[in-house]
C-alpha positions, 0 to 999 in steps of 0.5 A, a space after each residue: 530771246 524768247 522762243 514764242 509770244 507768252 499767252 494774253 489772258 482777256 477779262 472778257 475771256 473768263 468762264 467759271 471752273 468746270 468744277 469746284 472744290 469742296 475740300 483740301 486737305 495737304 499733307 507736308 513732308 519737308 526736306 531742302 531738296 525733296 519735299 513731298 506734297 500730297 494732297 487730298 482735294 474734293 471736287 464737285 461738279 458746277 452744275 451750271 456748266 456740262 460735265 468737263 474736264 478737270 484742268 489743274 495747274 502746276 509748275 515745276 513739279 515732279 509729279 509722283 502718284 495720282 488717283 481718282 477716287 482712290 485708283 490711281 491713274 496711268 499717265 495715258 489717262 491724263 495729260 500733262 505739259 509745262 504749266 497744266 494737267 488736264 484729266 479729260 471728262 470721260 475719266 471722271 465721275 459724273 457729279 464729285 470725287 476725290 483727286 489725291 497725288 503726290 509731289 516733289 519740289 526743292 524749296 531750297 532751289 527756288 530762287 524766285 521766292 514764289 512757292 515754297 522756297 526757303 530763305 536763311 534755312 526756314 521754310 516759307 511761302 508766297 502764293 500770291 498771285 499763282 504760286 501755289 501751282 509751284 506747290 501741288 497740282 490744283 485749280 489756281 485762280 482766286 474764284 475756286 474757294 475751300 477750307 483747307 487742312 494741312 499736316 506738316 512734317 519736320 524737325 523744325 521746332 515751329 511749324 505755322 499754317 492757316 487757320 486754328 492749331 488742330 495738334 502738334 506730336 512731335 515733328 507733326 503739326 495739324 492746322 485747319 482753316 475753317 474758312 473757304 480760301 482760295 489758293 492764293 491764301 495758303 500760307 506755311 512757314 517752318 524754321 526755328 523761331 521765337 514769338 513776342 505772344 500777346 493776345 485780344 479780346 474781340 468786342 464779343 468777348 472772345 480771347 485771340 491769341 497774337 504771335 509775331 515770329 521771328 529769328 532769334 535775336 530779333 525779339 526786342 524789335 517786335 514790340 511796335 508791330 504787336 501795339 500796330 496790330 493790336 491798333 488795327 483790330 480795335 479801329 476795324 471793330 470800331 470804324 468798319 464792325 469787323 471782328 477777326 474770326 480765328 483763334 491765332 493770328 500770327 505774324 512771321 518775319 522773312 528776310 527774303 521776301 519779294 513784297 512788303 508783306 502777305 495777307 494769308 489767312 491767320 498766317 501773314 508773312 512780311 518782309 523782316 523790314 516791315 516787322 523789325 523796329 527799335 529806336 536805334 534801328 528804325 527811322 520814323 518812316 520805318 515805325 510809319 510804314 510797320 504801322 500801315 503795312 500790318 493794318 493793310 495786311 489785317 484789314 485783308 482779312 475781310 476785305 480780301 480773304 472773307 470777301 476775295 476777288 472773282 479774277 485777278 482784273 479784279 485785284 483793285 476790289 481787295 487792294 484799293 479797297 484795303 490800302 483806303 482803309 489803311 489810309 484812313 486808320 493812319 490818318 486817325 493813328 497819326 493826322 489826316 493832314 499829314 497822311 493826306 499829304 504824303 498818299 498824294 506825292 506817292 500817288 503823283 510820284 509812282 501813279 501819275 508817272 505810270 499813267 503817263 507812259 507806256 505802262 498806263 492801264 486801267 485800275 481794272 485792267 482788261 487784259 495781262 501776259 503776267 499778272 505779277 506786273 499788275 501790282 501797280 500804283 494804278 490798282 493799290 493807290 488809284 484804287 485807293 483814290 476811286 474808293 475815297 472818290 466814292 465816299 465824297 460822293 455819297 457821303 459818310 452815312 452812305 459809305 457805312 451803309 453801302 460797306 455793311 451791305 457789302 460785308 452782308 451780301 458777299 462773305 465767303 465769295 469771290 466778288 467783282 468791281 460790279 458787285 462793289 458799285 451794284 451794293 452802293 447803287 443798292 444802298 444809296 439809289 444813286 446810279 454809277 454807270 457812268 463812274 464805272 469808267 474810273 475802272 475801265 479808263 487808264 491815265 490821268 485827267 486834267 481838269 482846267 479851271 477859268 473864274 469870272 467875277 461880277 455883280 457879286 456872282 463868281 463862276 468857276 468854268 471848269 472843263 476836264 480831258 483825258 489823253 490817249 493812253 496805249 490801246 485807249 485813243 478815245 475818253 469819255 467825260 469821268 464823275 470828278 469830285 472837286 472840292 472847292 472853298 473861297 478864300 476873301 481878299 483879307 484871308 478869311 474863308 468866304 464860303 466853306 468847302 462845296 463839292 462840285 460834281 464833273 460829269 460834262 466836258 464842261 460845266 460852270 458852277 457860280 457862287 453868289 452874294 460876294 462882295 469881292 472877288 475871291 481867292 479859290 482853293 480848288 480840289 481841296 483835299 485832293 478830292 480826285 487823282 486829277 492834273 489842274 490846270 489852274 494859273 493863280 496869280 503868286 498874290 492868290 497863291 501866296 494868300 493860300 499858304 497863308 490862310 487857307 483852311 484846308 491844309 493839303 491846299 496850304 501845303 499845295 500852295 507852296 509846293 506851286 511856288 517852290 515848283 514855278 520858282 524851280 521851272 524859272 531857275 532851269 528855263 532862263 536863270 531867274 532868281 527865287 522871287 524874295 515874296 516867295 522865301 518870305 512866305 516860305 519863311 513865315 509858314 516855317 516858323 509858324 508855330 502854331 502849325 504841326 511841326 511835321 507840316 512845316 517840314 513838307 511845306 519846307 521840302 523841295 519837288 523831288 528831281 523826278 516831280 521836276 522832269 515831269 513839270 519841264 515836260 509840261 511846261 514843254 522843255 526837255 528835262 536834264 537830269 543834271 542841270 534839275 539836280 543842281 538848280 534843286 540844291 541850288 534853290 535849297 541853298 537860297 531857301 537856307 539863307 533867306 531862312 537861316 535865322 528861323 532854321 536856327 530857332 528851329 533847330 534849337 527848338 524841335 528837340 524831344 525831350 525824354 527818351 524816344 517815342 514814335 508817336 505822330 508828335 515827336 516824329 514831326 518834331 524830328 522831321 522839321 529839326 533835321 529838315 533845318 539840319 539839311 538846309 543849314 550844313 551846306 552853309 555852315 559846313 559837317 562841324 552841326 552834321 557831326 555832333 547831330 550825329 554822334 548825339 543821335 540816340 535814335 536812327 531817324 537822327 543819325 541817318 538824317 546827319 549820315 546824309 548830311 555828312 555824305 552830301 558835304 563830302 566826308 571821307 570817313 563817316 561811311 566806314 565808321 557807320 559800317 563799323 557800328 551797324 554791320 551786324 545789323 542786315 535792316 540797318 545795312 540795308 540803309 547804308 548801301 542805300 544812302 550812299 548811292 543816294 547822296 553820290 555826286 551825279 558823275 559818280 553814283 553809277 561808279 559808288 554802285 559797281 563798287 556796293 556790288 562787290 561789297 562782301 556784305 551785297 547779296 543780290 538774292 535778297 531783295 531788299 539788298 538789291 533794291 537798296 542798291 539798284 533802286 538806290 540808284 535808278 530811283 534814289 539819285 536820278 541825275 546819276 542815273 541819267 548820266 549823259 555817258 549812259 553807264 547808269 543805264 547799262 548798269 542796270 540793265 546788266 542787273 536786271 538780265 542778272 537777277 531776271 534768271 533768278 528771280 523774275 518778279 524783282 527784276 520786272 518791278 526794277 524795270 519800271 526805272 525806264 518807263 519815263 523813258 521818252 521824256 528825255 533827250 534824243 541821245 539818252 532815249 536811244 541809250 536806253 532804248 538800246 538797252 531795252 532792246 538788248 534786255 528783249 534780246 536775251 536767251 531765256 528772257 522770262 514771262 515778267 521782265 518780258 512783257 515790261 520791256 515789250 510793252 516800253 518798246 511798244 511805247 516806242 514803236 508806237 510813238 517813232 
């Protein structure tokens, strides 16, 4: 139990630093048990305040020597306590000086992967959002920016820091980074590594060199990552005007990483999956994902590091700002309709989720114990979503200027969410007081939407509410973008898409000069992270997977339907209506389609997506009962389709040797979508020869699911047999088990992964691939009526939390749906929560996620 409520730390409560900082300079003498940091800062009094004390952060410090202007200090002169040294106003100069001091850590200690730590005898680093604390005593907090200087000392024979290389003598490396960064962006790696070399030309002529650095015996797997970076600095030239500003920009991949990469200035550091690709290794998911992350951690460079974040309530300026450019460069590498489609059953999958329950916040929340647990699908893809909302609003040309504007006026600051919205009222002239609220207001809207039609005038009536979200009982109307175009009964499209602008409770927008009645296709694109509430007829909808001419809302069309027709089958057992594996069919065979269209169009809501909809429909979920009644919908799809499955399965075969481009990936998609649908028909005999065929992963894991899902006994060891020197690939195979594990036996597959030789639970990937396997990937196993999926993870999460806290809170969130279920399993997990709660030395992150759950429960009891 923990001995005393952690700090709460208030928006409202923020003051700028008493001082600022000049200069840094560190000098690095590496060593597994006792490194010693000395570093060299120079502060300069904020002339805006009086003269104060200096306040420094650190942690886990072993604090050697300090000095003031070169006298050392004596330890009367200052105080020290856990997390902070204070040296009192009257010892310091009046307007600047010097601090040096001296540290020991032990990266070789440092299980939690924040700070210096090492991982597989190389030294890295991860200092977002406060590790660096962990690192040297200094001001920790993202508005305190300076150049910094860096000497590392090693016998490693690669030796990375931000910036330029300034010299290398034998076990000694300079680096300086001429750029004022805030702590938070200082990056060191140490190891024995090789680099795949490449380099760019910027558009003003000036020669970058490219490292990607990895361990040896890894170099065949860069290759992607080079061509996606190189992608990425040429599209943010062209679309955004922004030039990379150093000499080198390297990449290092890292094995033991608790994210998915790190944007540090000229020095990112990723997780090795994120990095590591080759045909036979990699899905085309993992080339997607490669391809997204490095541009996401690129286009940091301006949005986030040259421009950064004032406080961390406002991590949504860089990360939704950020992950909406790496949107729209993927929608330009690999389709927009596709990538529309995907951001938006993430967003519904992981946001809407997290807005529904008791872990609901704003994008800009206004208050936080660990900011750790506010890297959420609320700030990153709701972010995302406000900013696209944004550009639909002022237009593209707006967009462009307000972002030129942005770039301009605040370069080498940390900005705010009102200095964002101040230069597109500024560019634009458009007052967005009342759009603000997108930031301050947590949870979902939903809009309802009512038509009339008469004397040829259409009126849409749509009205929008938002629920009470924990420590919000009251909503204001929000700015909503709908888009909206008409479809005639004959399917042709009868107005173009208009966007409609929400600002009331409730408005009414008419159309006028029709001859019929039409069909509307609202929200088109997903104009707004909304719930609709809208009940077209299964004639309108069915008419919309057939005709309409935006393609999210085709696709949308016949995910209502696979939906309706799930929420029937669990309701009262009424079978699929034939219309509707008709329509199905049609688009599934449509060839003049994408490909990797058809294979959304053609996948089922996920079991989590099918809790969510019994709860609205006002039923009470059973994992079970919507894990069967999915595969059973799946069955009847695969028989009123098999004719056109099997042509499909013939046709989508790529011809040549692999490519990872958008064409062949829908190919592969659709093909081994068919291959899912037809095994349970016709048993493994296709499965198997998909399998031993494959000359790529996308295919052979495709068939590996199969096969497992069908029961055989031995497909497992023999895919360990092939892929067990592979740690990425083994990684797929933990996970894949547990996924396609009979309900009543996933939590058992799991216990028996854990005692695996090849399970190591300190690195994260591989406790996720099996922990989150299960709590994420087999929800019915999960939620087994016994509760053994429940107690199971929490003994996990009490584990790893001693460890590695920032793991474990995140896995924590596999509860936070919690109250949706039937009595007996909410007091199982409630139980477990509690117990988690309970525990000796619970830590600050896995801490505030179970109190903010039970708070949920307490509130609602």
């Amino acid at each position: 139990m923990r001995d005393a409520p952690p700090q709460t730390i208030h928006l409202s409560d923020y003051t700028q630093p008493n001082w600022w900082v000049e200069a840094v300079e560190l000098d690095f003498t590496l060593d597994p048990k006792a490194t010693r940091v000395r570093s060299r800062i120079r502060f300069v009094r904020n002339t805006g305040l009086a003269h104060g004390d200096l306040h420094l952060d650190g942690e886990d410090l072993a604090l050697l020597t300090a000095a003031i202007d070169g006298v050392a200090l004596s330890e009367n002169e200052y105080q020290r306590t856990e997390s902070v040294l204070t040296v009192p106003a009257a010892r310091l100069p009046e307007d600047a000086f010097t601090w040096e001091a001296e540290v020991e850590i032990a990266p070789a200690d440092n299980t939690a992967l924040e700070g210096l730590y090492m991982s597989g005898g190389m030294y890295c680093t991860q200092c977002e959002a406060e590790g660096f604390r962990k690192i040297t005593y200094y001001p920790d907090r993202p508005d305190v920016m300076a150049p910094f200087t860096v000497r590392i000392e090693s016998a490693m024979p690669v030796l990375l820091s931000n910036g330029n290389p300034v010299a290398r003598h034998g076990p000694v490396a300079e680096w300086r980074d001429p750029w004022p960064k805030p702590s938070y962006l200082f990056a060191l790696v140490a190891g024995d590594l090789v680099a795949y070399s490449d380099h760019f030309i910027t558009r003003s002529g000036r020669t970058v060199a490219l490292n990607i650095w990895v361990r040896r015996g890894d170099e065949d797997k860069t290759h992607y990552a080079m061509g996606a970076l190189k992608r990425a600095m040429t599209w943010d030239e062209q679309v955004y005007g922004r030039e990379y500003d150093l000499d080198v920009f390297n990449i290092v991949a890292v094995d033991d990483f608790n994210m998915g990469a790190m944007e540090n200035k000229g020095l990112n550091i990723f997780n090795s999956k994120f990095v590591l690709a080759r045909p036979e290794t990699a899905t085309d998911r993992d080339f997607e994902l490669i391809e997204g992350i490095i541009a996401h951690e690129y286009f940091h460079n301006w949005t986030g590091n040259r421009i950064t974040c004032r406080d961390w309530f406002q991590l949504c300026l860089k990360e939704g700002l950020t992950v909406f450019r790496d949107q729209q460069f993927s929608g330009d590498m690999r389709g927009h309709a596709v990538k529309r489609i995907d951001d938006v059953l993430m967003l519904r999958a992981r946001q809407f989720r997290e807005d529904s329950g008791p872990l609901s916040h704003p994008v800009r929340p206004e208050s936080f114990v660990e900011i750790n647990n506010f890297y959420t699908a609320t700030v990153y893809e709701k972010g995302a979503e406000v900013i696209g909302m944004l550009k639909r609003l002022v237009g593209d040309a707006a967009y462009q200027r307000a972002l030129d504007l942005y770039f301009t006026r605040h370069d080498g600051e940390a900005a705010t969410i009102e200095d964002w919205l101040k230069v597109f009222e500024d560019a634009t002239g458009r007052d967005l007081t009342q759009f603000k609220l997108w930031y301050s207001q947590a949870g979902t809207p939903r809009i309802t939407v009512e038509e009339s039609f008469k004397d040829g005038t259409y009126v849409l009536d749509i009205s929008q509410e938002t629920k009470e979200t924990p420590g919000q009982d009251e909503k204001r109307p929000l700015v909503i973008p709908v888009a909206v175009g008409l479809i005639g009964p004959d399917g042709v499209e009868v107005a173009p898409t208009r966007v409609l602008e929400l600002t009331e409770p409730r408005q009414s927008f008419r159309f006028e000069g029709l001859a019929a009645p039409p069909v509307p296709s609202i929200l088109r694109g997903f104009s707004a992270p909304v719930i609709l509430d809208h009940s077209p007829r299964f004639e309108d909808r069915a008419l919309l997977l057939a005709h309409d001419t935006d393609p999210f809302n085709k696709w949308e069309a016949g995910r209502s339907l696979s939906r309706e027709s799930l929420l029937s089958m669990l309701k009262d057992g009424t079978p699929p209506a034939a219309a509707y594996l008709d329509a199905l069919t049609r688009v599934a065979g449509d060839d003049a389609l994408d490909p990797a269209f058809r294979a959304l169009v053609l996948a089922l809501p996920s079991e989590d997506d099918i809790a969510q909809g019994c709860v609205d429909a006002g039923l009470v979920p059973d994992p079970t009962r919507i894990h069967h009644t999915r595969k059973l919908l799946a069955s009847q799809i695969a028989e009123a389709a098999r004719d056109t499955l099997e042509t499909i399965y013939a046709q989508m075969v790529t011809k040549g040797s692999y490519s990872s481009d958008a064409a062949s990936a829908g190919k592969r998609a659709l093909r081994n979508t068919a291959l899912r649908l037809l095994t349970p028909l016709d048993g493994p005999p296709r499965a198997r020869a998909h399998y031993d065929g494959a000359d790529n992963m996308t295919d052979q894991l495709a068939a590996f699911g199969c096969l497992l899902d069908a029961g055989d006994t031995e497909i497992a060891a023999r895919f360990h047999e092939d892929w067990h020197g592979d740690r990425l690939v083994m990684d797929k195979w933990f996970m894949m088990q547990i996924a396609h594990a009979a309900p009543g036996e996933a939590v058992s597959r799991a216990k028996i992964l854990t005692e695996h030789p090849d399970f190591d639970w300190k690195n994260p990937n591989r406790f996720r691939s099996v922990v989150a396997g299960l709590a994420a990937g087999n929800p019915a196993g999960f939620h087994d009526p016994s509760g053994a999926g429940y107690a199971f993870l929490a003994d996990w999460l009490l584990r790893l939390d001693a460890v590695n806290p920032q793991t474990a809170a995140r896995m924590s969130t596999a509860f936070e749906t919690w109250r949706r279920y039937d009595t007996d399993r909410q007091g199982m997990i409630e139980a477990q929560l509690r117990r988690i709660d309970r525990a000796e030395g619970l830590s600050r992150d896995l801490g505030e996620m179970v109190g903010r759950m039970l708070a949920h429960s307490r509130n609602t009891h």
